[in-house]
N, C-alpha and C positions, 0 to 999 in steps of 0.2 A: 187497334191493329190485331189485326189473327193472322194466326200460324197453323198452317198445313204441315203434319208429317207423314208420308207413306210408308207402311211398313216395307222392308226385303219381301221382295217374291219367293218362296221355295223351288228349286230347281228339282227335277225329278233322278233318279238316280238309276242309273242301267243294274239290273239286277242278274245277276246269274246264279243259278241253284236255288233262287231265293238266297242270295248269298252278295252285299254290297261291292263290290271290287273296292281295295283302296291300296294301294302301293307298299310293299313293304311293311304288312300288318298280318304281323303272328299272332295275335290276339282273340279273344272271343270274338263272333261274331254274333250281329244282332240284324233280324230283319226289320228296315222302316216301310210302311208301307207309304205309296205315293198320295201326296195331298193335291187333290184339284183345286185350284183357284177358284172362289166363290163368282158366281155368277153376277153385272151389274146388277143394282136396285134398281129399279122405276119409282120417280115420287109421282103419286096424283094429285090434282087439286083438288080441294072439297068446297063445296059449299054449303054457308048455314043455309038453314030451313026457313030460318023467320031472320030479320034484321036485325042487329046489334044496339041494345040499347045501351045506353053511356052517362053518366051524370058524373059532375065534381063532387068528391066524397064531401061531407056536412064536417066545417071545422069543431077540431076536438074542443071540449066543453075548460072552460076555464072557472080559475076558480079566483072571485072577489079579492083583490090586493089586503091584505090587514094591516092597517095603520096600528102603532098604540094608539091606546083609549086618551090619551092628555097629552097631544101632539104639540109642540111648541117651537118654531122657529127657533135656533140657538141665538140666543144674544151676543154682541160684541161684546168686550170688557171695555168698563169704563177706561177712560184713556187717564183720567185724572189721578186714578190710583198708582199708577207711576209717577206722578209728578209730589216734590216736596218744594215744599215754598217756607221760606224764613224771611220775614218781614222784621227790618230793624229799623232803628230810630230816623235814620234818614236814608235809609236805599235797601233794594228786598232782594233775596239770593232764592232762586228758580234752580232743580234740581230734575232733570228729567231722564228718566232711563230708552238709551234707545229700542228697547222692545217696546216703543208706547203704546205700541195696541195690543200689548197681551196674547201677541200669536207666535211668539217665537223667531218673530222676521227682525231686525236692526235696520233701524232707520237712515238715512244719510243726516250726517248732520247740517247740510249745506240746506234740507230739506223744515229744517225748526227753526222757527226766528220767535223771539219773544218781541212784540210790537214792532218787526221789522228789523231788531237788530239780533245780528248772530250768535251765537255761542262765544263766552269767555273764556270759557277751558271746557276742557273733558276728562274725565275718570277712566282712562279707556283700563283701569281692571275690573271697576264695577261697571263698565259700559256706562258711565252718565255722563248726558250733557250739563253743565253749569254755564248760568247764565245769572251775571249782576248787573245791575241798574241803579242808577240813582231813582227816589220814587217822582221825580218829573220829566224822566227821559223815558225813552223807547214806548213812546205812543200812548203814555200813561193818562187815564183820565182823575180829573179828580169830584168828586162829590161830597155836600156837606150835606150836614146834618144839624140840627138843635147842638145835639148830644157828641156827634161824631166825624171824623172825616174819614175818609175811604178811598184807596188811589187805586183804580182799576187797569191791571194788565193784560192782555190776550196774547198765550202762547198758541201760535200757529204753526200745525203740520201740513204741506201740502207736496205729495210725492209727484219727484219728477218721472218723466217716461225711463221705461228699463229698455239700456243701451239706446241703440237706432230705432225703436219701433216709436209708436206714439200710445200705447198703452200703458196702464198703472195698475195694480195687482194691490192696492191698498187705499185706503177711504180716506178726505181730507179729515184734519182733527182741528177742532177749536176749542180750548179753553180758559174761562177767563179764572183770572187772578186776583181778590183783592186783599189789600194791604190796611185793615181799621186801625183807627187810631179812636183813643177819647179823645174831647176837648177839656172835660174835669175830671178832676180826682178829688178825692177825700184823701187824706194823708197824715201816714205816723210813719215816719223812716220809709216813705213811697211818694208817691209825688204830690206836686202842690199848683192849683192852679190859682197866683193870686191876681188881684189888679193890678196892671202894672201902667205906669206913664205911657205914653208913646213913644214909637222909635221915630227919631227927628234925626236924618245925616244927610241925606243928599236930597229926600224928599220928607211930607209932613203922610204919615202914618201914622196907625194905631192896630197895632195885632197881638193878639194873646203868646206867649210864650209857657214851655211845660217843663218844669223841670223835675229831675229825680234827685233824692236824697238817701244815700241806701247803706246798710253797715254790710260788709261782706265777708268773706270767707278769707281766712289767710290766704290761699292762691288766688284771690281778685277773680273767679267766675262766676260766681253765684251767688245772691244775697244771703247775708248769714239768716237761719233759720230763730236763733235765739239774741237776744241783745243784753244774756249775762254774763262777766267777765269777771273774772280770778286777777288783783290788784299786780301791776306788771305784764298782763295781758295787751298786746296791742289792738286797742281798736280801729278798724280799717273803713273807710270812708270814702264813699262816691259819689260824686255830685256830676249832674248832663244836663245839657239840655237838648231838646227836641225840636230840629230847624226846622221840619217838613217842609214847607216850598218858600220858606223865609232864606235872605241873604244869608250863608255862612256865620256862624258863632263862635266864642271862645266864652269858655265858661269860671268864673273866678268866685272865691269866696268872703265877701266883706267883712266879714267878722262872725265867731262864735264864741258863745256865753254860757257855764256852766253853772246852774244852781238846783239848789233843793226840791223848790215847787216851780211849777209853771210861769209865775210869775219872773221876769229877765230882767229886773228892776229891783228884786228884792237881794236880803245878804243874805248869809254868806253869797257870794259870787266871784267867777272865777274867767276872764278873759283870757282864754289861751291863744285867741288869735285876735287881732284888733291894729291898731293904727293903720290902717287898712290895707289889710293881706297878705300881714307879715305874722307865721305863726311860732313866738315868741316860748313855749315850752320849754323847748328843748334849750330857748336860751337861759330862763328862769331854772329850771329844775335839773339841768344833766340829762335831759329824758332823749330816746331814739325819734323822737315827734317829729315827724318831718314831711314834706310836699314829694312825691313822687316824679320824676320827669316825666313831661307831659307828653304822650302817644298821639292823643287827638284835641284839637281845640276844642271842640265839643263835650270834650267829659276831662274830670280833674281826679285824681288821687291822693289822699292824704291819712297817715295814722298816726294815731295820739295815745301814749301809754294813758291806760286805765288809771284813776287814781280816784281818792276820797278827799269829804271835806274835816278836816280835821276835829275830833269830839264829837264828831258826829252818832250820837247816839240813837237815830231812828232808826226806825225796822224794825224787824221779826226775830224777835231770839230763842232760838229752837235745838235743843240736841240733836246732836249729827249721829248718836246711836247708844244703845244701851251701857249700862256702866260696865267694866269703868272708864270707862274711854269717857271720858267726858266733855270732851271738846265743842266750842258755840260756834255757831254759823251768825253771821250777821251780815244781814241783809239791807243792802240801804241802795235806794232809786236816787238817779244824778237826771238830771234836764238837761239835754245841749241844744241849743237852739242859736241856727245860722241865717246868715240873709247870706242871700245870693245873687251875682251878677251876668248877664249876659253881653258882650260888645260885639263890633266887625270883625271878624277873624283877619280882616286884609291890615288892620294897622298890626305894630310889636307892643309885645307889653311895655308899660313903663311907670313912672311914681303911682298912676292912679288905677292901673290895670295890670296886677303882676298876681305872682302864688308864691313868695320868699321863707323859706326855712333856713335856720340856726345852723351850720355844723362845724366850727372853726371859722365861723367869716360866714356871714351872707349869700344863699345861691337861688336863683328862679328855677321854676320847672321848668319855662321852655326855654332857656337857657339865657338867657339878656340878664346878666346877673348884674348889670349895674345897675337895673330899677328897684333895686332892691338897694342902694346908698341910704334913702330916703326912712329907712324900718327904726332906726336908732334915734331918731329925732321925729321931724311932724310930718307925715306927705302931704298933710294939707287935702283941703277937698276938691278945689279949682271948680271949675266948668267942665261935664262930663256930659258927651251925646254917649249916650248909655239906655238899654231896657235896665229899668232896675226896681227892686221889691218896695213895697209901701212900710216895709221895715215890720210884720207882720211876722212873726217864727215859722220859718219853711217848715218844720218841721219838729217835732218831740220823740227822742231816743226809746226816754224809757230804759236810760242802761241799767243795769244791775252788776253792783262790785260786790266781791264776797271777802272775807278776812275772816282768819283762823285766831281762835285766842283759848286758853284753858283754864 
């Protein structure tokens, strides 16, 4: 748009004496002289001489893009390193955080399934999914081995569309899980893989069974690290077995025998638990010995004050430190060596399948305290469908008692 302005015209002014007229003006005077209005312009046309030559100017010059020298696609983060897997004796705990893909985005949990089945809880302070299974549910495979078995999971991510659209803004995820297991062990206070009969109940099988035998820590978490004890010391005692895709278990103790050497036939020896699985200590000696109530069929707990065999002069006699103190340390190894049972977890215990400790009267672990009537007199062996050991020592302690003397 343009804008035209005209300036004012000058009007001319009647002059007298060379003298302005203006009404009622006592003042100097000044003579202006008259301004004629400029004459109109004329435009003319011109013409070139020669024609007009014209070209598109030549684009300006650019300059080559610079990559870096060792250009590299950024890689996603593994999706795995958010995930924590804890594989136990018969079902595995999957921990996945919802930023699984390491971008800072939160995932829907409705969007993670572990072989198709949901999330069991969630952390929602640390943002995690948890998710548990037994190891032959939620799509699990299983694989063996010589040596091994191996129950294979797949946690799967697959994002749904964001709101109404049909779009995804995130990549599916797969990864698998597995859960190894041995089928042997070697064992001292760890597990034992022996021969065992067959299991004969409703059908004729034959399958190995794994059991652990382990001395633990006074809070029951962790195996104990040492298996030396100060005389009054309770030693704590865990025995499990390992069902993997075997029927249900309950796991009980037949009997344990303490002596000097390896041999379980030789004297001195010392039967703290016997007529079958009733452990007698604490009825012999006044001692805290006692069966633990039972949390899970599958695992048993029990402790037994530390004690010696009486005159027992073997071991190492060594100053406990410079004079004058002159106090002995005396070192003497005890052998405990148990056999162990495995049954149906669906029957109750009873005369020939219980875990009976002493305290004022007779009581079971898992509570059916009248199969323990039986402990004071014979339970007898009967007919038992049972896995059970070739009577082989599950195991050797290896304890070590200490006693102070001057």
């Amino acid at each position: 748009m343009c804008l035209y302005v005209q300036p004012p015209q000058l009007r001319p002014r009647k002059v007298v004496s060379g003298k302005p007229t203006r009404p009622n003006d006592s003042g100097p005077r000044v003579t202006v002289p008259i301004r004629q209005p400029f004459p109109p312009a004329h435009q003319v046309k011109r013409s070139f001489r020669e024609p007009l030559s014209w070209r598109s100017p030549d684009p300006p010059a650019e300059e080559e893009p610079r990559f870096p020298p060792h250009f590299e696609l950024k890689k996603p983060p593994e999706a795995s390193d958010a995930i924590l897997v804890v594989c136990e004796e018969n079902s595995v705990r999957v921990e996945a955080k919802r930023d699984l893909l390491g971008i800072g985005q939160l995932v829907k949990a409705a969007d993670v399934t572990l072989g198709g089945c949901p999330a069991t809880g969630e952390d929602t302070r640390h943002q995690v999914l948890i998710f548990e299974s037994e190891l032959h549910q939620c799509g699990s495979r299983l694989l063996m081995s010589e040596d091994d078995l191996v129950y294979v999971f797949t946690l799967q991510y697959t994002p749904s569309p964001l709101g109404d659209t049909p779009i995804v803004r995130t990549r599916d995820v797969t990864v698998s899980i597995e859960c190894q297991y041995q089928r042997k062990h070697d064992v001292s206070s760890g597990f034992l893989s022996p021969t065992w009969a067959s299991f004969n109940d409703s059908q004729v099988s034959e399958e190995s069974l794994y059991f652990s035998f382990r001395l633990m820590t006074d809070d029951w978490q962790v195996a104990r690290p040492s298996s030396q004890f100060t005389l009054g010391d309770m030693m704590k005692f865990e025995v499990s077995v390992k069902q993997f895709h075997h029927t249900p278990l309950r796991v009980t103790v037949d009997d344990c025998v303490a002596t000097v050497v390896r041999n379980v036939d030789t004297v001195p020896r010392y039967s703290f638990l016997d007529h079958g699985w009733c452990l007698f200590d604490s009825q012999l000696t006044g001692s805290g010995s006692r069966f633990l109530p039972r949390s899970r069929d599958d695992r048993l707990q029990f402790e037994v004050e530390a004690f010696k065999f009486q005159e027992d002069e073997r071991g190492a006699v060594r100053p406990s430190g410079p004079p004058p103190q002159n106090f002995l340390v005396v070192v003497l190894q005890i052998y405990i060596t148990c056999n162990l049972k495995a049954t149906a977890a669906t029957s109750l215990a009873d005369s020939l399948n219980k875990a009976c400790s002493f305290n004022n009267g007779w009581t079971e672990a898992s509570g059916v305290h009248q199969a323990c009537s039986c402990c004071d007199a014979d339970c007898g062996t009967g007919s038992r469908k049972q896995v059970r050991g070739n009577q082989s020592p599950l195991a050797t302690t290896g304890l070590y008692h200490d006693t102070l003397s001057k």
